[in-house]
DSSP file (Angstrom, degrees, kcal/mol; ACC not computed):
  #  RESIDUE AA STRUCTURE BP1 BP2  ACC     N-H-->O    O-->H-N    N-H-->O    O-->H-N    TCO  KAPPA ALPHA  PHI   PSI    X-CA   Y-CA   Z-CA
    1    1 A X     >        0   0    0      0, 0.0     4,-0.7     0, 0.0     3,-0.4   0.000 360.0 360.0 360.0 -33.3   28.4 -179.2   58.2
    2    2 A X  T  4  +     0   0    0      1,-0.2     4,-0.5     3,-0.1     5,-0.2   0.583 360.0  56.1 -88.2  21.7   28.2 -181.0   54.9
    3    3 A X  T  >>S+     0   0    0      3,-0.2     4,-1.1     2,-0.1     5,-0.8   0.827 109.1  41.1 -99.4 -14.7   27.0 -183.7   56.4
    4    4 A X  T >45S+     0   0    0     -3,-0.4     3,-2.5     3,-0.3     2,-0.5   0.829 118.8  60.1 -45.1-107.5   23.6 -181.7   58.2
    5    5 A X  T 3<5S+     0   0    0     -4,-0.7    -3,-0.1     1,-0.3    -2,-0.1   0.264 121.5  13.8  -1.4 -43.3   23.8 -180.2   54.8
    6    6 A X  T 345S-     0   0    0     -2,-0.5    -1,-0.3    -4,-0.5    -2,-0.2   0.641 100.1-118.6-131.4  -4.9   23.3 -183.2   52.9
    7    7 A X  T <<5 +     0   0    0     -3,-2.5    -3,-0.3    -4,-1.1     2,-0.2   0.916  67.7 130.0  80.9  98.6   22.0 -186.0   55.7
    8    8 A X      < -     0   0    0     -5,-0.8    -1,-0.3     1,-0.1    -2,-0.2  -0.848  55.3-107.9-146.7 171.9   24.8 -188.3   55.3
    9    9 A X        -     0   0    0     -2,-0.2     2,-0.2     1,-0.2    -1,-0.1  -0.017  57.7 -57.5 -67.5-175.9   27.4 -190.2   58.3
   10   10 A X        -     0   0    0      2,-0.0     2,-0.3    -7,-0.0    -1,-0.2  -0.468  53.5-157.5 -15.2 125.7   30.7 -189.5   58.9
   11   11 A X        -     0   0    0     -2,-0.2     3,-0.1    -3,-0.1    -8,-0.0  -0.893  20.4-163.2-110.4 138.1   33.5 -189.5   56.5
   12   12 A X  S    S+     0   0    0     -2,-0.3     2,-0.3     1,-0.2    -1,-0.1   0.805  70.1   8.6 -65.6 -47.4   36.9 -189.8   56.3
   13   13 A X  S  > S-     0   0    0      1,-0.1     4,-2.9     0, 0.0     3,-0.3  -0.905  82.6 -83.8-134.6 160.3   38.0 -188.7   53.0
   14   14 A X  H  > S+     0   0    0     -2,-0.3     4,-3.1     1,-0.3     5,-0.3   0.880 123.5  39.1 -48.6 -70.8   37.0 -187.0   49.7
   15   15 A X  H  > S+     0   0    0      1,-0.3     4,-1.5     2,-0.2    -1,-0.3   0.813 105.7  65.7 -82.8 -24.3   35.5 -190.4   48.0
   16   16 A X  H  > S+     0   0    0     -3,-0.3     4,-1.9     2,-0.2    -1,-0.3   0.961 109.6  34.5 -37.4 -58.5   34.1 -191.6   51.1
   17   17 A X  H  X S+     0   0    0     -4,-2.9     4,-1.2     2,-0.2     5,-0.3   0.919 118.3  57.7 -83.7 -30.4   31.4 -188.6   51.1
   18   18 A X  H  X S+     0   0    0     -4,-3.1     4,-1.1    -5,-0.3     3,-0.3   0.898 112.7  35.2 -61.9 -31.1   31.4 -188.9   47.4
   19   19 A X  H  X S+     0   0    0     -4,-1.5     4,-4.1    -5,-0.3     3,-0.4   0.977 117.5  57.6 -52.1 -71.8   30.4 -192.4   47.6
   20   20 A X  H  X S+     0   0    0     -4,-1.9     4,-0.6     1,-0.3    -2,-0.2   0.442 111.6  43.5 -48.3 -36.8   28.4 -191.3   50.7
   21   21 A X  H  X S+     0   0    0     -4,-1.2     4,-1.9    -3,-0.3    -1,-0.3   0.680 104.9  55.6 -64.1 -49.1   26.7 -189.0   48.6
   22   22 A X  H  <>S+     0   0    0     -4,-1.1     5,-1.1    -3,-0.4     4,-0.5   0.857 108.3  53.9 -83.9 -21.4   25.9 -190.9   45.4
   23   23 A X  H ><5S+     0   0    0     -4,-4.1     3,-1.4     3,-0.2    -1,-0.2   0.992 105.4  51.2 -79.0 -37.9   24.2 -193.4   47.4
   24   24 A X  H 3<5S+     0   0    0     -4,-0.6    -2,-0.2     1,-0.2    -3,-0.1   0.969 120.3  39.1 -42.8 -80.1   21.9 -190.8   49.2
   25   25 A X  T 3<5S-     0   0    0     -4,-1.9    -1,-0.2     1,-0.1    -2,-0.1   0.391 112.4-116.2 -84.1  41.6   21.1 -189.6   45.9
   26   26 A X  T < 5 +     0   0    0     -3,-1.4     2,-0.4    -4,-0.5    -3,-0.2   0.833  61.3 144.1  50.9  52.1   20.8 -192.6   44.1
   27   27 A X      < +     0   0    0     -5,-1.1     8,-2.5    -6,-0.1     2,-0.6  -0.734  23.5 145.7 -69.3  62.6   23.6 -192.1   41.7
   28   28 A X  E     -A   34   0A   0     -2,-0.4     6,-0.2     6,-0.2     4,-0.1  -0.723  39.2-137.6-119.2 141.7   24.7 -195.0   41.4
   29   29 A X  E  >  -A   33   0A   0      4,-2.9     4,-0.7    -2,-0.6     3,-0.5  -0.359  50.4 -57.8-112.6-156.2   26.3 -197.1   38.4
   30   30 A X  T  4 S+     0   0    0      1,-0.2     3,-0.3     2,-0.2    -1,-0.1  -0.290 125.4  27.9 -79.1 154.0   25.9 -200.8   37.1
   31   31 A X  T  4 S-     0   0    0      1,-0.2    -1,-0.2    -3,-0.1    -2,-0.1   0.737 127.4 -83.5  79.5  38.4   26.6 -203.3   39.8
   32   32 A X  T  4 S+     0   0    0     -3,-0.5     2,-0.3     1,-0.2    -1,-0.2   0.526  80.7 148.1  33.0  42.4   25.6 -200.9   42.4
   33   33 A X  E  <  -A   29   0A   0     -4,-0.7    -4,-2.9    -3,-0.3    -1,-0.2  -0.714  57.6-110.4 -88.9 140.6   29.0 -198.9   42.8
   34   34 A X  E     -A   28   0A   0     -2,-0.3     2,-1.0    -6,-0.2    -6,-0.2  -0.379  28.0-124.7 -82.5 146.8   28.2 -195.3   43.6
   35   35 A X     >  -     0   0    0     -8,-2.5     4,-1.6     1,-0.2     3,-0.2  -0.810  26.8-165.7 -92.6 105.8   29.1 -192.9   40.4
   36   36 A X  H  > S+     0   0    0     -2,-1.0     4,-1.7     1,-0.2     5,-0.4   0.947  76.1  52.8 -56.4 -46.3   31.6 -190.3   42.0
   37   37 A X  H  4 S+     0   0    0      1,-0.3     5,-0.3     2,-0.2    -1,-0.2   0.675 105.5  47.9 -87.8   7.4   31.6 -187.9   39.4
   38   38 A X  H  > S+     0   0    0     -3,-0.2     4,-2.6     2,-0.2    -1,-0.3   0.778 113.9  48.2 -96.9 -42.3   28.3 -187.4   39.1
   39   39 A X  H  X S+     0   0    0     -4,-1.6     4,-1.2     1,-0.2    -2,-0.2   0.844 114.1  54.5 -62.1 -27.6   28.0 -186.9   43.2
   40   40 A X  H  X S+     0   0    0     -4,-1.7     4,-1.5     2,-0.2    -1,-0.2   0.596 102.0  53.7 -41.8 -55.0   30.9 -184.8   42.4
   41   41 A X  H  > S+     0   0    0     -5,-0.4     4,-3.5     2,-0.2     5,-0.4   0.882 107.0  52.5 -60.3 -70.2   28.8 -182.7   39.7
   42   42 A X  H  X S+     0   0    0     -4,-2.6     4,-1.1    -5,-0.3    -2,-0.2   0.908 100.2  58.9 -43.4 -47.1   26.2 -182.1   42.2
   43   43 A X  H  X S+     0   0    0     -4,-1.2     4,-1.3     2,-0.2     3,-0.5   0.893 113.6  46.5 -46.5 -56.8   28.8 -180.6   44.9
   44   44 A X  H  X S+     0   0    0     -4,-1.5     4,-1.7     1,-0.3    -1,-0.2   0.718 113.5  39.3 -40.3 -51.7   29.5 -178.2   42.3
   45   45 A X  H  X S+     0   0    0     -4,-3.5     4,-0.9     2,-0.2    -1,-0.3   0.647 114.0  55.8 -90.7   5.1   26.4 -177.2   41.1
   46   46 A X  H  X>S+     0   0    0     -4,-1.1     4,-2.1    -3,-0.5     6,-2.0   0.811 113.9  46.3 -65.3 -49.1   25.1 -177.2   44.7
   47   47 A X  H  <5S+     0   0    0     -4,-1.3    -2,-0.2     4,-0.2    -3,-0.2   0.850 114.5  42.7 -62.7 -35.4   28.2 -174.7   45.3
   48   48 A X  H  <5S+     0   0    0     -4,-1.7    -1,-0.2     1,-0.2    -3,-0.1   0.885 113.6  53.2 -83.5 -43.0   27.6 -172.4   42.3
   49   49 A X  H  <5S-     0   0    0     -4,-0.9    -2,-0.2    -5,-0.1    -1,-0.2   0.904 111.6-119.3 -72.6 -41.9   24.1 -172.2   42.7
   50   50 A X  T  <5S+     0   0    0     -4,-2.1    -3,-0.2    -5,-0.1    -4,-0.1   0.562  83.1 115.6 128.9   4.7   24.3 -171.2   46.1
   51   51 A X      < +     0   0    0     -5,-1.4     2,-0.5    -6,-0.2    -4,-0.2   0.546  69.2  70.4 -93.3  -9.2   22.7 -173.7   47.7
   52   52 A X        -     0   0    0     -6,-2.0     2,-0.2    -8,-0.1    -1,-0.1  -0.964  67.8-159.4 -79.2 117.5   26.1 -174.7   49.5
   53   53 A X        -     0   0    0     -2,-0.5     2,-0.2     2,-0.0    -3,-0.0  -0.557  16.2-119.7 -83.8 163.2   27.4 -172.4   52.0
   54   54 A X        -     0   0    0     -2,-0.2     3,-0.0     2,-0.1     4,-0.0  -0.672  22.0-172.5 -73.1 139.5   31.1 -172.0   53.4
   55   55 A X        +     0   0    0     -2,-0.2     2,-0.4     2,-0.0    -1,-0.1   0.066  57.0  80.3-120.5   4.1   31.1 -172.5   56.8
   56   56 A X  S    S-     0   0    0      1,-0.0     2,-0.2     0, 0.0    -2,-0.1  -0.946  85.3-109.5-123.8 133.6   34.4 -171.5   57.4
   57   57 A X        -     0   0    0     -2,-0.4     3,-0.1     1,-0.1    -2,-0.0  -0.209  32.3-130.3 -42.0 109.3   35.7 -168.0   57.8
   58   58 A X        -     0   0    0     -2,-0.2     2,-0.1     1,-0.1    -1,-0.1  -0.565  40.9 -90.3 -68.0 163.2   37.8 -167.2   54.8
   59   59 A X        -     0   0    0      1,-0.1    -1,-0.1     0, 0.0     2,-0.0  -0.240  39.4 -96.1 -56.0 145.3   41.3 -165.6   56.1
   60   60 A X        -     0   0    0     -2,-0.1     2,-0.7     1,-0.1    -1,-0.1  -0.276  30.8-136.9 -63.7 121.6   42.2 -162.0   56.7
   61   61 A X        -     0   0    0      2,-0.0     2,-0.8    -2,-0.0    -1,-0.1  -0.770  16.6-168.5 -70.7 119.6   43.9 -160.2   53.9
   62   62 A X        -     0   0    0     -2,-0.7     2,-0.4     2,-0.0    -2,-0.0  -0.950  16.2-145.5 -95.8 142.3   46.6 -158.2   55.3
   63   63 A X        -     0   0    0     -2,-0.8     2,-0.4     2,-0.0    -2,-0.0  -0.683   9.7-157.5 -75.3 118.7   47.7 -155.9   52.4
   64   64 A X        -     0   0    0     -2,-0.4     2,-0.5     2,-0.0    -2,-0.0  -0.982  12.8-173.7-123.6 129.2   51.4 -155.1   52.2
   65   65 A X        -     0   0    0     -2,-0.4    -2,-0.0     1,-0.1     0, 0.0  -0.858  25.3-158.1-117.4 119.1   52.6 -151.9   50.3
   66   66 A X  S    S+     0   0    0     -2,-0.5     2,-0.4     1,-0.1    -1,-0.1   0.691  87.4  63.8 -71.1 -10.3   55.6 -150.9   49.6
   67   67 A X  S    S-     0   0    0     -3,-0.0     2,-0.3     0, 0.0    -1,-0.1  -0.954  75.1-154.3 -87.1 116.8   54.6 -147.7   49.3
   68   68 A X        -     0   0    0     -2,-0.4     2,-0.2     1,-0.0    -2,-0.0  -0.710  26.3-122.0 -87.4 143.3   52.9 -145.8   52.8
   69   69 A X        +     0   0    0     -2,-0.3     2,-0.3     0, 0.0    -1,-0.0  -0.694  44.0 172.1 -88.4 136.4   50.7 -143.3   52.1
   70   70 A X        -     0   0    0     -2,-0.2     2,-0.1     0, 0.0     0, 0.0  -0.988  40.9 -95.8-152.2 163.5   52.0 -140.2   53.7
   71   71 A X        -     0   0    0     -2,-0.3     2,-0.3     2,-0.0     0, 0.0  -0.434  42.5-163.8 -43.3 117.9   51.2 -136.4   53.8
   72   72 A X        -     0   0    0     -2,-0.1     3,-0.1     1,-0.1     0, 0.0  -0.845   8.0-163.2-151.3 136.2   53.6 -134.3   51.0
   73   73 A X  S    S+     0   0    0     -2,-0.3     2,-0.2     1,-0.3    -1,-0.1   0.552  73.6  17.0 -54.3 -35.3   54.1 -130.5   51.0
   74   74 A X  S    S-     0   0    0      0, 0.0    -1,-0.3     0, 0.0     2,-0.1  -0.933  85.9-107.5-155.4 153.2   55.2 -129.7   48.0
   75   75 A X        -     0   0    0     -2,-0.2    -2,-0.0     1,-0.2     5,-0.0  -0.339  37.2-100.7 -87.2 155.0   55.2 -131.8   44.4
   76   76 A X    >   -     0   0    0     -2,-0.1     3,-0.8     4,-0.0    -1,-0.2  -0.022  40.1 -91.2 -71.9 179.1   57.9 -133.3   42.8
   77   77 A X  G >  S+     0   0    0      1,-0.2     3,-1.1     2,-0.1     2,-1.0   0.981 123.4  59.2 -36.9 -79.3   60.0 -131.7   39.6
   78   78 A X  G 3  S+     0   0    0      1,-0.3    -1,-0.2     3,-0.0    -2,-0.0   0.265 103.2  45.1 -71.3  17.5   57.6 -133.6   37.3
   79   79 A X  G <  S+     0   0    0     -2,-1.0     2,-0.7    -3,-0.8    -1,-0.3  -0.038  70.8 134.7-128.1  35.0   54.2 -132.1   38.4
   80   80 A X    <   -     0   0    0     -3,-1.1     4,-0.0     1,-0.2    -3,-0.0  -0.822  30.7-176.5 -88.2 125.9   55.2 -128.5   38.5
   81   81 A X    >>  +     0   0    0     -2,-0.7     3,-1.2     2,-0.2     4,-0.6   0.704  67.5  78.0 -79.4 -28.5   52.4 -127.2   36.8
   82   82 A X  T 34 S+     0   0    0      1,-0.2     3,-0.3    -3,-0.1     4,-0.3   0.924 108.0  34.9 -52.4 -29.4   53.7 -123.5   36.8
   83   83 A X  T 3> S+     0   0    0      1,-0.2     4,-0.7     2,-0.1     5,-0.4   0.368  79.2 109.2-108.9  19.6   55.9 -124.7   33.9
   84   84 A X  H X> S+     0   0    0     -3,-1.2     4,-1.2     2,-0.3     3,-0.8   0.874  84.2  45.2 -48.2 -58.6   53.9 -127.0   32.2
   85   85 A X  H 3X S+     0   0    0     -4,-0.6     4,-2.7    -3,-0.3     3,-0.2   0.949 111.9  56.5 -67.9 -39.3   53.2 -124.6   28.9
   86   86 A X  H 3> S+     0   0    0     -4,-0.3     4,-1.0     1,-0.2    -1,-0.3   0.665 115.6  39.1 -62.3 -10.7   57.4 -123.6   29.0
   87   87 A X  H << S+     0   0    0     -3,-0.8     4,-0.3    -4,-0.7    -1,-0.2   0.589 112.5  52.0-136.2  -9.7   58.1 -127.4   28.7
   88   88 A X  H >X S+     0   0    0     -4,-1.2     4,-2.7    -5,-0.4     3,-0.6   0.845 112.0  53.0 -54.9 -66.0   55.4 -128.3   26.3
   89   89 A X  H 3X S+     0   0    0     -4,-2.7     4,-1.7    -5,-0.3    -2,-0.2   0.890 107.8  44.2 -26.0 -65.1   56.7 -125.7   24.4
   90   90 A X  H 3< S+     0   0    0     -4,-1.0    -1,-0.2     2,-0.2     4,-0.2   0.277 110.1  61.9 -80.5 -10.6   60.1 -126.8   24.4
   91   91 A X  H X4 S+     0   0    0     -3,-0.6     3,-1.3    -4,-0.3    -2,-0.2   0.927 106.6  41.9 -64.2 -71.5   58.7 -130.3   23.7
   92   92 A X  H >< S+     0   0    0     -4,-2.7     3,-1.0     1,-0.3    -2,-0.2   0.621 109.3  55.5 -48.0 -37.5   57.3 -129.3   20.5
   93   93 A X  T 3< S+     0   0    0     -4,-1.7    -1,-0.3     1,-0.3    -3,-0.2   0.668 100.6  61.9 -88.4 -13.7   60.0 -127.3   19.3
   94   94 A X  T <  S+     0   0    0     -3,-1.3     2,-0.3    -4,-0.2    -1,-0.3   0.011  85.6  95.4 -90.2  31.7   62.5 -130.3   19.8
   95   95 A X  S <  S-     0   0    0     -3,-1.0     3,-0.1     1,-0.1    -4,-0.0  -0.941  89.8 -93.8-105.1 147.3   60.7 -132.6   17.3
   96   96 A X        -     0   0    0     -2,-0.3     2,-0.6     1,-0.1    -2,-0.1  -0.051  45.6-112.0 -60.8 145.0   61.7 -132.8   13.8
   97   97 A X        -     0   0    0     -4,-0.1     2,-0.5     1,-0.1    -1,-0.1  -0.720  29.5-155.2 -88.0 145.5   59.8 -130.5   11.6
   98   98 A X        -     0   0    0     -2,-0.6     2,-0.4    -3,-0.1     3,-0.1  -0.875  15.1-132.7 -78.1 119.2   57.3 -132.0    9.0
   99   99 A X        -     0   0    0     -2,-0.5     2,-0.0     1,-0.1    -2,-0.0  -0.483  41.6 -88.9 -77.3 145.7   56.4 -130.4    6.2
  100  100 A X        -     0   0    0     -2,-0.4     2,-0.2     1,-0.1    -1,-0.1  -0.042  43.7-117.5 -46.7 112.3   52.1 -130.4    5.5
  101  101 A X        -     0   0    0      1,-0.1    -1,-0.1    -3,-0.1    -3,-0.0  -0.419  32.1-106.4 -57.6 111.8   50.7 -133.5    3.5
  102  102 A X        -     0   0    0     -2,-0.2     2,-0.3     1,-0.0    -1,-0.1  -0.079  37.1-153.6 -24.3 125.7   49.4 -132.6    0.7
  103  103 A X        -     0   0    0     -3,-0.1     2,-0.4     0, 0.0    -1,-0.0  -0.854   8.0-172.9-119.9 135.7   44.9 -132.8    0.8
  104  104 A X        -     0   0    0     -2,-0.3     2,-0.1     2,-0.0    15,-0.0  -0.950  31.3-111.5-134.5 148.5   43.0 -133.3   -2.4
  105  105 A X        -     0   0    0     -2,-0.4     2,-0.3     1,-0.0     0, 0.0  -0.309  27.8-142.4 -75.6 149.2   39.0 -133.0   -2.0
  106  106 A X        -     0   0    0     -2,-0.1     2,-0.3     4,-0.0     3,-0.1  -0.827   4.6-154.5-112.1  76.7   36.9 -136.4   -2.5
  107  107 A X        -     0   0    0     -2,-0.3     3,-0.4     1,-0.2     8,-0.1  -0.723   6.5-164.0 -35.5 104.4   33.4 -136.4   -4.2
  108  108 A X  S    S+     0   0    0     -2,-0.3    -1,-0.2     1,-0.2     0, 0.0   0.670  81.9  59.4 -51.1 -44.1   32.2 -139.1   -2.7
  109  109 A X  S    S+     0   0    0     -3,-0.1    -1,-0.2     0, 0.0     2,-0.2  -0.021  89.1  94.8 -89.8  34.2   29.2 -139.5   -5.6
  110  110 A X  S    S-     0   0    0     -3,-0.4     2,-0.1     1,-0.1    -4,-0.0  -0.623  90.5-107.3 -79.5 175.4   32.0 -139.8   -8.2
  111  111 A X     >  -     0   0    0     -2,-0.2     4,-0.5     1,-0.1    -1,-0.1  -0.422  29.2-110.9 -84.3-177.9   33.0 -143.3   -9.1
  112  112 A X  H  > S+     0   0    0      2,-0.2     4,-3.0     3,-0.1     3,-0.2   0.859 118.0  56.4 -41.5 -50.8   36.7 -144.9   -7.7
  113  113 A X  H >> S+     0   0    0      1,-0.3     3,-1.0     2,-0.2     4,-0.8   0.975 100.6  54.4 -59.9 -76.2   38.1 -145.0  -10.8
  114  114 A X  H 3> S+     0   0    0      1,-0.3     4,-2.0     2,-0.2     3,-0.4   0.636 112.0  50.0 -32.1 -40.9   37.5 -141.0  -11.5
  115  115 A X  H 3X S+     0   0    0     -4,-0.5     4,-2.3     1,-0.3    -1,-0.3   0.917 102.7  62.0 -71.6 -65.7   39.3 -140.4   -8.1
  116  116 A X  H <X S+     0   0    0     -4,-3.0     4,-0.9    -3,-1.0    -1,-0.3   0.556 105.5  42.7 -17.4 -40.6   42.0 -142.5   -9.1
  117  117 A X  H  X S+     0   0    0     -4,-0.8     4,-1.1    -3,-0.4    -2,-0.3   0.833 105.4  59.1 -97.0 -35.2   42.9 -140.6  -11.7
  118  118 A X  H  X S+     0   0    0     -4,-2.0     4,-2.9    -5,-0.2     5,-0.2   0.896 106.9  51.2 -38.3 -41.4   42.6 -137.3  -10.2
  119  119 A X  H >X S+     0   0    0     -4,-2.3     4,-2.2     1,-0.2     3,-1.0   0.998 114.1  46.0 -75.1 -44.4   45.2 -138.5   -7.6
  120  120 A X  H 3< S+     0   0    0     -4,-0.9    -1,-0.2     2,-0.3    -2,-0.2   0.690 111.4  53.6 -53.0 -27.8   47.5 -139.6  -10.8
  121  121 A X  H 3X S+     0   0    0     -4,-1.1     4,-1.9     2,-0.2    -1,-0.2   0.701 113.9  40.5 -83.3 -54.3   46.7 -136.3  -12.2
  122  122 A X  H <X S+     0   0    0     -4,-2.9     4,-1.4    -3,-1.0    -2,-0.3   0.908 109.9  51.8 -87.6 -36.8   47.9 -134.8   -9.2
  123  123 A X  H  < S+     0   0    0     -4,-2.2    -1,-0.2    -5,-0.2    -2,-0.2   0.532 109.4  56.8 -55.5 -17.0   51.1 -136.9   -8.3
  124  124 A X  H >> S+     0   0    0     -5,-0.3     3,-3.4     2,-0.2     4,-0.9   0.960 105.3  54.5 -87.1 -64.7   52.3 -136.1  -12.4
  125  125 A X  H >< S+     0   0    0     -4,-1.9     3,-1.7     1,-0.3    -2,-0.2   0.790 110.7  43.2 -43.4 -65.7   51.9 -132.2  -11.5
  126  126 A X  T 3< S+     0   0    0     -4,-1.4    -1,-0.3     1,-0.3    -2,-0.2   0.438 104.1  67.6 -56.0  -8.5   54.3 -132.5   -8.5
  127  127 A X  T <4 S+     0   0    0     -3,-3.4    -1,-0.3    -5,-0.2    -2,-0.2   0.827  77.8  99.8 -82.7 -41.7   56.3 -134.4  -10.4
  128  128 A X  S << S-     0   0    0     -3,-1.7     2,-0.6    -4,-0.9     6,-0.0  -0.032  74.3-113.3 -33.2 135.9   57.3 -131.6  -12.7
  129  129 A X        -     0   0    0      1,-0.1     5,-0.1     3,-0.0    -1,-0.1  -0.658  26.7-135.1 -54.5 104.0   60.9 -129.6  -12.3
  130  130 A X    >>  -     0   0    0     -2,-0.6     4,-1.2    -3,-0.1     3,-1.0  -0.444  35.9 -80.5 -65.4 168.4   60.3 -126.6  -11.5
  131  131 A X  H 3> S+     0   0    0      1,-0.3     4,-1.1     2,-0.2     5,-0.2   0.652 127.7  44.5 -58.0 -21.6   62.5 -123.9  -13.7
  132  132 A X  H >> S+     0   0    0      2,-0.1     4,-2.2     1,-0.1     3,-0.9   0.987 114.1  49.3 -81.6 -29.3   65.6 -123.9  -12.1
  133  133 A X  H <> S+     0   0    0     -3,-1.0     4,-1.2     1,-0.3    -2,-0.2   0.737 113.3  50.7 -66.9 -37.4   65.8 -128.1  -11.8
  134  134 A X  H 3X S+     0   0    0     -4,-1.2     4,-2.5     2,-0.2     5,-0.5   0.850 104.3  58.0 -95.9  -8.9   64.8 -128.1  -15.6
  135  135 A X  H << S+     0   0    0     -4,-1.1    -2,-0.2    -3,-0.9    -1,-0.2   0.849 112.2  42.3 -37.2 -52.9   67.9 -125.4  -16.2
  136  136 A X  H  < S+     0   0    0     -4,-2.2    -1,-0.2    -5,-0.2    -2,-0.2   0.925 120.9  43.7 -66.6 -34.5   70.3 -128.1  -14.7
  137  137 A X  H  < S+     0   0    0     -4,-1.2    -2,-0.2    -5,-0.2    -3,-0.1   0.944 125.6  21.8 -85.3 -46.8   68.6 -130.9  -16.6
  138  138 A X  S  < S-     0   0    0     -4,-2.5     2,-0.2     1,-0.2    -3,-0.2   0.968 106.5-128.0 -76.1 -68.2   68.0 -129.8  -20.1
  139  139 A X        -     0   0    0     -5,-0.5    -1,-0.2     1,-0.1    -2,-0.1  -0.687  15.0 -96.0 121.4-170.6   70.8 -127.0  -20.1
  140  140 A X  S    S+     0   0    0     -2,-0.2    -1,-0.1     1,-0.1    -4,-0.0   0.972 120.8  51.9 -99.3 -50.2   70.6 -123.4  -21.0
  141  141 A X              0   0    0      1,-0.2    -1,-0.1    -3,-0.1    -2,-0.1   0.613 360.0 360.0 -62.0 -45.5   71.9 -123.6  -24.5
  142  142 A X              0   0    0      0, 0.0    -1,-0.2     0, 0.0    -2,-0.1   0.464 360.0 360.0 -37.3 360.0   69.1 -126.6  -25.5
């Protein structure tokens, strides 16, 4: 077929019709030896563009699964949905608890800096003993 296709003789091999080619279209380089890779170029963009067809049937996939699809009555343990809130539940209450991150509000039309010190402001406060801690520290008698 690629010879219809591209009006050239018989060939034997791959650089035969490339040869076979770049003299038909007068690809050719000095001392008249046919330029392969350029007849080679062409096959390609002949193919991509679409202006070569396959003429040959590609082969049949068969698809092999290890898995067969088959008919189920009833779902496994892990898709029981009736207990889906009991074991959510029981999810949640077996993770360690965290206590709530402190949130301080953001003025956006303030500068950085101002903000910056608010958060310093606030990190000093927390810092503080409360009264029994400063009982332990100082002593009672002080």
């Amino acid at each position: 077929m690629l010879m219809l296709h591209y009006n050239i003789p018989e060939f034997d091999d791959c650089d035969s019709f490339l040869a076979l080619l770049a003299k038909r279209s007068g690809r050719m380089k000095k001392g008249g030896r046919p330029d392969l890779n350029a007849a080679a170029k062409q096959v390609l963009n002949d193919w991509n563009s679409g202006k070569l067809h396959y003429f040959t049937e590609p082969p049949e996939q068969q698809i092999v699964s290890e898995f067969q699809p088959e008919l189920v009555s009833e779902f496994v343990k892990e898709f029981d949905l009736d207990n889906l809130e009991e074991n959510i539940r029981v999810l949640v209450d077996s993770l360690p608890d965290q206590r709530m991150v402190s949130v301080s509000a953001y003025d956006a039309s303030l500068p950085i800096s101002f903000h910056q010190k608010l958060v310093k402001m606030h990190h000093k406060q927390r810092q503080k003993p409360f009264f029994g801690q400063a009982m332990l520290k100082y002593g009672r008698n002080n």
